[in-house]
ZAMARGU-4260 file (C-alpha; in steps of 0.2 Angstrom, whole numbers, plus 5000, padded with zeros to 4 digits):
<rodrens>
0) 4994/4890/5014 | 4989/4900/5029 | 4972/4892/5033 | 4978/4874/5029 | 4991/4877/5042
5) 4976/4883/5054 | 4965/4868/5047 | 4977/4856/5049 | 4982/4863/5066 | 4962/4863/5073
10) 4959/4848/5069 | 4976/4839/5075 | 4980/4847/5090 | 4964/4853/5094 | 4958/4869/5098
15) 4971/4879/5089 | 4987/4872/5098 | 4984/4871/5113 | 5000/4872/5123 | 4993/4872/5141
20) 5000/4873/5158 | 5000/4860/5173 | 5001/4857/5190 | 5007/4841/5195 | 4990/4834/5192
25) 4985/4814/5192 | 4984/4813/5174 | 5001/4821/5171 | 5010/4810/5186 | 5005/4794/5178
30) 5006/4799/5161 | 5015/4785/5149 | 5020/4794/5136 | 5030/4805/5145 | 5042/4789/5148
35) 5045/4792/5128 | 5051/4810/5128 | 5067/4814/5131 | 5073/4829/5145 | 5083/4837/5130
40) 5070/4839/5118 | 5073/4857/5110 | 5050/4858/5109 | 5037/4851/5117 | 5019/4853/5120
45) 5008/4841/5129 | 4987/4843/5133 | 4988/4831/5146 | 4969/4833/5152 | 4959/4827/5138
50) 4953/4842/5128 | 4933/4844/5122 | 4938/4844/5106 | 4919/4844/5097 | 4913/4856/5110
55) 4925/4868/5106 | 4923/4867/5087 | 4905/4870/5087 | 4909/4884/5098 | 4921/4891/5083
60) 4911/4888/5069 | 4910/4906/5066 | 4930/4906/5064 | 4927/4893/5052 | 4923/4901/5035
65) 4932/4897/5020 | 4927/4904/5003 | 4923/4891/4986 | 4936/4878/4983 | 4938/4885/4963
70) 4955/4891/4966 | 4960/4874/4976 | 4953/4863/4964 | 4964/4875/4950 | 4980/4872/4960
75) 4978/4852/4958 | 4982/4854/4939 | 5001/4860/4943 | 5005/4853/4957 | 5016/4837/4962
80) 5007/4821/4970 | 5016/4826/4985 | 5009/4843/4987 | 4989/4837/4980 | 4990/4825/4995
85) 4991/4839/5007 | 4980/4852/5000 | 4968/4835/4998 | 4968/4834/5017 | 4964/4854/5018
90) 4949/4853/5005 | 4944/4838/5014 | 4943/4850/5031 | 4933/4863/5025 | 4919/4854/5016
95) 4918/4845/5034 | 4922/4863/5044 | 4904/4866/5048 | 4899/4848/5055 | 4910/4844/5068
100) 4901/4828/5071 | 4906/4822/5053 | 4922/4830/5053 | 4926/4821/5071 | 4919/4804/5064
105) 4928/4804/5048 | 4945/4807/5057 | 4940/4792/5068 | 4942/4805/5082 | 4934/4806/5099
110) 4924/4819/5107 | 4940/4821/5116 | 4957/4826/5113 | 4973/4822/5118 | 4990/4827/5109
115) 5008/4829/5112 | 5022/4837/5101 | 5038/4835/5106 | 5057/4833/5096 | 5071/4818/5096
120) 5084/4830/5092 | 5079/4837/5076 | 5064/4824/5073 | 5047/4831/5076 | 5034/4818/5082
125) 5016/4819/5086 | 5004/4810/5094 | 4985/4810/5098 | 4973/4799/5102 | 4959/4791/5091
130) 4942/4781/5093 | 4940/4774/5078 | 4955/4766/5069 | 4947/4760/5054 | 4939/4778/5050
135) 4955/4786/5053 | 4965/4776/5039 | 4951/4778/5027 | 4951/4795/5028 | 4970/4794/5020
140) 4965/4781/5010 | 4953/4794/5002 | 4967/4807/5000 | 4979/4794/4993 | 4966/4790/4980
145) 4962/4808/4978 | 4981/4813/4976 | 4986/4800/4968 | 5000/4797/4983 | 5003/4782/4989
150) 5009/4776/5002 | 5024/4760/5007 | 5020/4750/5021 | 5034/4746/5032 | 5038/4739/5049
155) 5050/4742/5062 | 5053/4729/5077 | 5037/4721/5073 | 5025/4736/5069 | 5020/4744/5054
160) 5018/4759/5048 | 5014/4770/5030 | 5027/4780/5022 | 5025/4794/5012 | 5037/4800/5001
165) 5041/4818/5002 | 5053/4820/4990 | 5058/4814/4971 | 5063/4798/4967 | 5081/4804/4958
170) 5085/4815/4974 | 5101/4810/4983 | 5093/4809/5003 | 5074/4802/5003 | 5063/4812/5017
175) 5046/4801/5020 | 5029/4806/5029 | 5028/4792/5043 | 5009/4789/5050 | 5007/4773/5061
180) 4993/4770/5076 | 4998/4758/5090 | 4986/4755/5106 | 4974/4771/5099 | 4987/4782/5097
185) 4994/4789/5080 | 5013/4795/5079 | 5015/4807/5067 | 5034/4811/5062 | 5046/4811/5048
190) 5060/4799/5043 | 5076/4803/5031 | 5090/4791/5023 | 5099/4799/5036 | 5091/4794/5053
195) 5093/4775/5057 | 5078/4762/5063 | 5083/4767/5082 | 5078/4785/5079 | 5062/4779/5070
200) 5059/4767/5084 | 5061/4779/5100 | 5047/4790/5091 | 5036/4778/5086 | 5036/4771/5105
205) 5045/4756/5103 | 5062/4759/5110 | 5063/4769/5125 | 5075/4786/5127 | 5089/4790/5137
210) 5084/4802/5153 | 5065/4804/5147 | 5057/4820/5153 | 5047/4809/5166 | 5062/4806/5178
215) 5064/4826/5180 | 5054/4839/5187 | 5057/4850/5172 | 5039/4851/5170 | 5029/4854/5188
220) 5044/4866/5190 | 5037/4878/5174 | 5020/4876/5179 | 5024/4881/5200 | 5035/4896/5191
225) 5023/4904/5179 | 5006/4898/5188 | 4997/4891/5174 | 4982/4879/5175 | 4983/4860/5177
230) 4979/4854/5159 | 4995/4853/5150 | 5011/4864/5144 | 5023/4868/5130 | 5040/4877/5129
235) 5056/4877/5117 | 5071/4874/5128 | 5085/4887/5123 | 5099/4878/5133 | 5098/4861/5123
240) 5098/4873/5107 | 5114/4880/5114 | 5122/4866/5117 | 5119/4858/5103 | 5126/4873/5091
245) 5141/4872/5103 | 5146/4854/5105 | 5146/4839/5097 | 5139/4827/5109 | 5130/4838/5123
250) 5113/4833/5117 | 5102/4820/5104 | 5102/4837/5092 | 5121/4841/5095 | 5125/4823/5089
255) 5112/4822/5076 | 5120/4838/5069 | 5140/4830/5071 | 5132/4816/5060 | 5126/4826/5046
260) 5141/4839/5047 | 5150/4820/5042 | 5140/4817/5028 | 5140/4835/5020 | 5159/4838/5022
265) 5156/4856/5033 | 5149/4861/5050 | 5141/4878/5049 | 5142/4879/5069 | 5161/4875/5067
270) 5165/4893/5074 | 5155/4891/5088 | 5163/4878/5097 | 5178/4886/5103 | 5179/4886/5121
275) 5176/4903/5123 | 5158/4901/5114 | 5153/4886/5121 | 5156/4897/5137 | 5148/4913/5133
280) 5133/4907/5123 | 5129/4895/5136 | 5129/4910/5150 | 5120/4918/5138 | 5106/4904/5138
285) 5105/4901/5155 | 5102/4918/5159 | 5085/4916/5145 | 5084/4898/5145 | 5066/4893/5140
290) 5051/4900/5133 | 5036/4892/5141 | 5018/4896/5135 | 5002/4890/5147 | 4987/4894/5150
295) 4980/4906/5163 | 4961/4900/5162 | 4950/4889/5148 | 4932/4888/5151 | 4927/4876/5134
300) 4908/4873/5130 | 4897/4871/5114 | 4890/4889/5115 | 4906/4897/5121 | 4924/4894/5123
305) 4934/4906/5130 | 4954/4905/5136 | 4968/4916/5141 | 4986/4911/5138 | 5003/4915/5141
310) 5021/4916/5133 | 5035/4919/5146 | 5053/4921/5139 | 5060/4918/5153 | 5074/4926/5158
315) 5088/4928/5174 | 5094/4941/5171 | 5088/4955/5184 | 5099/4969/5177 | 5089/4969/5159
320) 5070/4963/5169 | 5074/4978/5179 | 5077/4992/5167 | 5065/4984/5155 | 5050/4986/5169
325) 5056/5005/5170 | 5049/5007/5154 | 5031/5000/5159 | 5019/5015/5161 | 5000/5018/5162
330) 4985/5006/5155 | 4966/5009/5156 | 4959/4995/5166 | 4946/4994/5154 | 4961/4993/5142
335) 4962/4975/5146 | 4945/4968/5145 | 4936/4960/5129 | 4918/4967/5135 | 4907/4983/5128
340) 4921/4988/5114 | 4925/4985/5098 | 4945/4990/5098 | 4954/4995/5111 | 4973/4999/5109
345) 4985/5006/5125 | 5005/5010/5124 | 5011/5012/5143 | 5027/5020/5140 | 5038/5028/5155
350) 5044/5042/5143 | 5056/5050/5159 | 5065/5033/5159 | 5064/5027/5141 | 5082/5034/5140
355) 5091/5028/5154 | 5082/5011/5153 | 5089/5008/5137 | 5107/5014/5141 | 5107/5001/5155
360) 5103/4986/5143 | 5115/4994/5131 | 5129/4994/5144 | 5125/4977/5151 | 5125/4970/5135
365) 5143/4975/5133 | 5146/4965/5148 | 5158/4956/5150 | 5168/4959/5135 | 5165/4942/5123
370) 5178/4933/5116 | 5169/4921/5106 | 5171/4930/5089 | 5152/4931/5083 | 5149/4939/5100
375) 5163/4951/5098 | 5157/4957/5083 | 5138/4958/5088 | 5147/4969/5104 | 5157/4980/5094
380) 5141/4984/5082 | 5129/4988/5099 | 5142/5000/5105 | 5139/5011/5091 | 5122/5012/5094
385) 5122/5025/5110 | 5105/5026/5117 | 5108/5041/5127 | 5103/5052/5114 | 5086/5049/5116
390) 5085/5058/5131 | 5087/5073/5121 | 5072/5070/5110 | 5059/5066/5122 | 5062/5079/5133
395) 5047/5088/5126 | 5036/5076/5130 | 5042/5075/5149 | 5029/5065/5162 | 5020/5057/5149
400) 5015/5039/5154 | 5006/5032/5142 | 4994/5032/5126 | 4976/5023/5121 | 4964/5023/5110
405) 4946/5012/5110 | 4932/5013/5100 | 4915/5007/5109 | 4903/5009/5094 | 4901/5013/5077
410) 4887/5016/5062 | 4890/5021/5045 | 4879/5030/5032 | 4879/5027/5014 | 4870/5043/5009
415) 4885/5050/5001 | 4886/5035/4989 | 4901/5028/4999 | 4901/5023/5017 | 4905/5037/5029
420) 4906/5037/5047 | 4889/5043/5055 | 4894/5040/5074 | 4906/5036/5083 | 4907/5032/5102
425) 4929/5033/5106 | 4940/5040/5116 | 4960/5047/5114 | 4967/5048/5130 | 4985/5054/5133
430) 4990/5051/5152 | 5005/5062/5162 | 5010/5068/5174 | 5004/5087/5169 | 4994/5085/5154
435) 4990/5105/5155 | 5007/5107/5154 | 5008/5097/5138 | 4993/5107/5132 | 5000/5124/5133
440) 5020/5118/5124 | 5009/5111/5112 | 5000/5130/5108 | 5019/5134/5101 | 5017/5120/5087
445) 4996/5121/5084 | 4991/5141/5084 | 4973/5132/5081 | 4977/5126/5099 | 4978/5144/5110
450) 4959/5148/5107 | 4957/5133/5119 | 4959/5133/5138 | 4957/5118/5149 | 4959/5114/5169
455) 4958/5100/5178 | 4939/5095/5181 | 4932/5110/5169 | 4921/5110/5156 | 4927/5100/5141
460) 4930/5111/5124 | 4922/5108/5109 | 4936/5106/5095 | 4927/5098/5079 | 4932/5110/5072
465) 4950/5110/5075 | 4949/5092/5067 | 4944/5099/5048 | 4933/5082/5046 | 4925/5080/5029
470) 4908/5084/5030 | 4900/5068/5025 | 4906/5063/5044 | 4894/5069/5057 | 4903/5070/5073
475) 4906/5080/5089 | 4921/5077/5096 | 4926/5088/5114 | 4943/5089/5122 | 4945/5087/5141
480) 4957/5086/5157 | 4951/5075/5169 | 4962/5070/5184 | 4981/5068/5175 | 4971/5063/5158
485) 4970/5074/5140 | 4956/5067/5134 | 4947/5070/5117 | 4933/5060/5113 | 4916/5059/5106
490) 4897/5053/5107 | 4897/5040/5121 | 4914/5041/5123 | 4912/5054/5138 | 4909/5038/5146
495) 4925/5029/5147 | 4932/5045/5148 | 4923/5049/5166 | 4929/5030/5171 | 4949/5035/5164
500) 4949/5053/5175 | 4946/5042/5190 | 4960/5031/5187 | 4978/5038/5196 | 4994/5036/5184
505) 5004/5019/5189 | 5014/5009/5180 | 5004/4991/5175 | 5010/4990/5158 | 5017/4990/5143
510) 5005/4987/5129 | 4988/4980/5125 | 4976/4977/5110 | 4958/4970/5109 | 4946/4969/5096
515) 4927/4961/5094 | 4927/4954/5079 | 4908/4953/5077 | 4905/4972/5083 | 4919/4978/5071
520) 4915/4972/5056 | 4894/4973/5059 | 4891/4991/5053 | 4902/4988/5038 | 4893/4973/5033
525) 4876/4983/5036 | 4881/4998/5025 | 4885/4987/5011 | 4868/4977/5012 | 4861/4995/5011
530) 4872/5003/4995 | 4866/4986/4987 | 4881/4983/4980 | 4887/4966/4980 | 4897/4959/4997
535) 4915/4955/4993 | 4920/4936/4995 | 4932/4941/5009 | 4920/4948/5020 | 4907/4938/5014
540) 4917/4924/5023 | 4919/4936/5038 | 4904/4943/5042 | 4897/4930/5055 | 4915/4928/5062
545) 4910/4930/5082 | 4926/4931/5090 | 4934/4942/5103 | 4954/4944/5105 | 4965/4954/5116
550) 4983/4953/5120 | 4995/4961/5132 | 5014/4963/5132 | 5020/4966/5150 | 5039/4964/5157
555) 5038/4954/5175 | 5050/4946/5187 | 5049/4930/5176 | 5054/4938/5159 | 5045/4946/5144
560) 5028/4940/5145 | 5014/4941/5129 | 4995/4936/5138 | 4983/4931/5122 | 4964/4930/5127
565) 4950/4924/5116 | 4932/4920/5115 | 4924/4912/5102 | 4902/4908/5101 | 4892/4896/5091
570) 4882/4901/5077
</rodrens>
């Protein structure tokens, strides 16, 4: 159910998700809905700018490849009317995922999207906005008819809505699918014999909410803290999760929870709200209270789409930050771009402080000494876990600052009668402080090694040899030092190496992988086309799949940050 989640994701939120950042723009300042989500929601996401939603599909079409529906239509036979009506809706996507225009018109969506996703407690609700009313609700009246689930039409304080039952008729609490559209706007949520009609009616829009979101400043102050363009934002608050583990009335959830600890007999947080862990948990989440994702840049047309997001853990706590960022070592620059590759990976690691980084989260994790019993016993098992020992085992490998890998090109040969690598354009790169250093103590553990001598800026050794590679694979692969860089690389690879021996050792990162989705998976396309042998359905669904990725794990000021780039190209 993997691509029905991205399917259903796409063509709902639009655009994969999208959970961008804001300044106090004009379009978020006066923004209505807001005024119906409330400043302790545990998750929201909001696209406040409207998103070109057909643009950027046309622009993803490549991503968009699914393989024959035989296996869907299999699944039909076995499955409940409640789970048929759900993959209805994904086998209705992908016969439409190549025309957006029909996919957009069906929906009774614009060319323009804009969505929020935000929690009443423990309620998820979802809204967008539609163009076409009509071709919206005969789109689930095709699934309904197609399924064979139908749906109850109910109203609450004057409006109505379709209800979907989730669950069995005999079951003891009744969970329902609620779909209604008011003013262009469809909610999307989920109703239970629990909830009452308030709770129904605060997500539908018809009752506002105690302390909304839009009487704080909660939002411009993530975006002014983490710098993220002016289009929208999304975070899960870990305070409000806190508290309402910890209490019973703190928050919507925390009450929402007290409710159905009534109705069960048992609360499984009931250990938790002692004093002492209402106390220390909520230090705890203070010191990490949100994680906030945005986005950094999002340039959207119908030849090319391209973004770069962020996730930020936020965190206070400057004594973890601070050994964390000691562990940061050395990245490529070109490490960190989608162009001319087709993978790049790079671990900057700080190996001199890896052990006394760690010691110093260890110890302050032991700080103070926690009363609240689940606390107290995750303490007691950290303290056996002593991380000074690792000093002793990376003492061999001392000033190293980092690791990388990227492949530029590649071709394979089918001449053997099964594809083989014919060329290869990469480079290994291991980056210290004295790589010849490194070279030499690694002479006692390779004997293969003491026939080869390198300096700084001398000629680079031919070791293909050294490598024992089958013969089938026709490569030349040389080893050099260049500047503080052990370098081994082959065919154009030299290149990138030449850029890397001009780069001085810092510490900008942690970790970063990019592929081209295109470039990788060409040659092995082409070398199967030239066996004749017939193309498996997997990469048959793959093979004009024209995306680039890259990501990057970093530790800053703000917290543990994971940036996620991507570019996607029509057809």
């Amino acid at each position: 159910m993997n691509k029905f989640a991205t399917a259903a994701l796409v063509v709902a939120v639009g655009a994969g998700g999208y959970w961008l950042a804001a300044e106090n723009s004009p379009e978020m300042a006066s923004d209505p809905i807001l005024a119906y989500i409330p400043a302790d929601t545990l998750a929201f996401s909001a696209q406040f700018s409207p998103f070109p939603i057909k643009d950027y599909l046309y622009s993803a079409a490549s991503t968009q490849q699914y393989g024959p529906l035989e296996e869907l239509e299999l699944a039909f036979a076995d499955s409940s009317p409640q789970e048929r009506f759900f993959l209805s809706f994904f086998k209705a996507y992908v016969e439409r995922a190549q025309d957006p225009e029909r996919l957009l018109a069906d929906l009774g969506l614009g060319d323009t999207l804009k969505s929020y996703f935000y929690t009443l407690g423990a309620l998820p609700v979802f809204k967008f906005d539609i163009q076409n009313s009509a071709a919206f609700w005969a789109y689930f009246d095709a699934l309904e008819q197609e399924s064979g689930l139908k749906h109850k039409l109910n109203t609450v304080a004057g409006a109505d809505y379709r209800a979907y039952v989730l669950t069995d008729v005999d079951d003891e609490e009744q969970l329902e699918l609620i779909i209604a559209e008011r003013d262009a706007w469809v909610t999307i949520t989920i109703n239970s014999s629990v909830n009452d009609s308030e709770l129904l009616e605060m997500a539908l829009g018809l009752k506002a909410v105690d302390k909304p979101i839009s009487e704080t400043t909660m939002i411009e102050d993530m975006i002014h803290e983490h710098g993220f363009t002016s289009d929208g934002l999304g975070f899960i608050n870990h305070v409000e999760l806190v508290k309402a583990i910890t209490s019973s009335d703190a928050n919507m959830l925390a009450k929402q929870l007290t409710s159905l600890a009534a109705i069960i007999g048992e609360d499984p947080f009931d250990e938790l709200k002692t004093a002492n862990c209402q106390a220390e948990l909520l230090s705890i989440a203070n010191n990490w209270p949100k994680t906030v994702v945005g986005y950094n840049s999002l340039d959207i047309s119908r030849e090319r789409s391209a973004m770069d997001m962020s996730v930020v853990v936020e965190s206070r706590n400057q004594v973890i930050l601070a050994a964390l960022q000691q562990l940061r070592g050395f990245v490529p620059s070109f490490s960190n771009e989608l162009d001319d590759k087709v993978f790049s990976l790079a671990l900057g690691l700080d190996v001199d402080n890896l052990a006394s980084s760690l010691s110093k989260v260890w110890q302050d994790l032991q700080t103070p000494e926690y009363q609240c019993a689940p606390l107290a016993q995750m303490q007691a098992e950290i303290s056996e876990q002593n991380p000074s020992m690792l000093g002793m085992m990376t003492g061999m490998v001392q000033g190293v600052k980092g690791v990388s890998f990227t492949v530029s090109d590649y071709l394979l040969s089918t001449e053997s009668g099964e594809p083989s690598i014919s060329g290869l354009d990469a480079l290994l790169s291991l980056s210290a402080e004295k790589p010849a250093v490194l070279v030499d103590m690694a002479k006692g553990f390779v004997p293969q090694l003491a026939s080869v001598n390198l300096v700084d800026g001398g000629e680079a050794v031919d070791v293909t040899e050294l490598l024992m590679l089958p013969p089938q694979v026709k490569l030349n692969a040389s080893l050099a030092i260049k500047g503080q860089h052990l370098l081994l690389y082959t065919g154009k690879g030299e290149k990138l190496a030449d850029t890397l021996g001009q780069q001085a050792l810092s510490s900008n990162g942690l970790f970063t992988l990019g592929a081209d989705y295109g470039k990788l998976l060409s040659p092995l396309v082409a070398a199967i086309e030239q066996s004749g042998e017939e193309m498996p359905e997997e990469l048959e669904m793959l093979k004009d799949y024209n995306m680039k990725v890259q990501m990057g794990l970093d530790i800053t000021d703000k917290g543990i940050v994971l940036r996620s780039a991507m570019e996607t190209k029509a057809l």
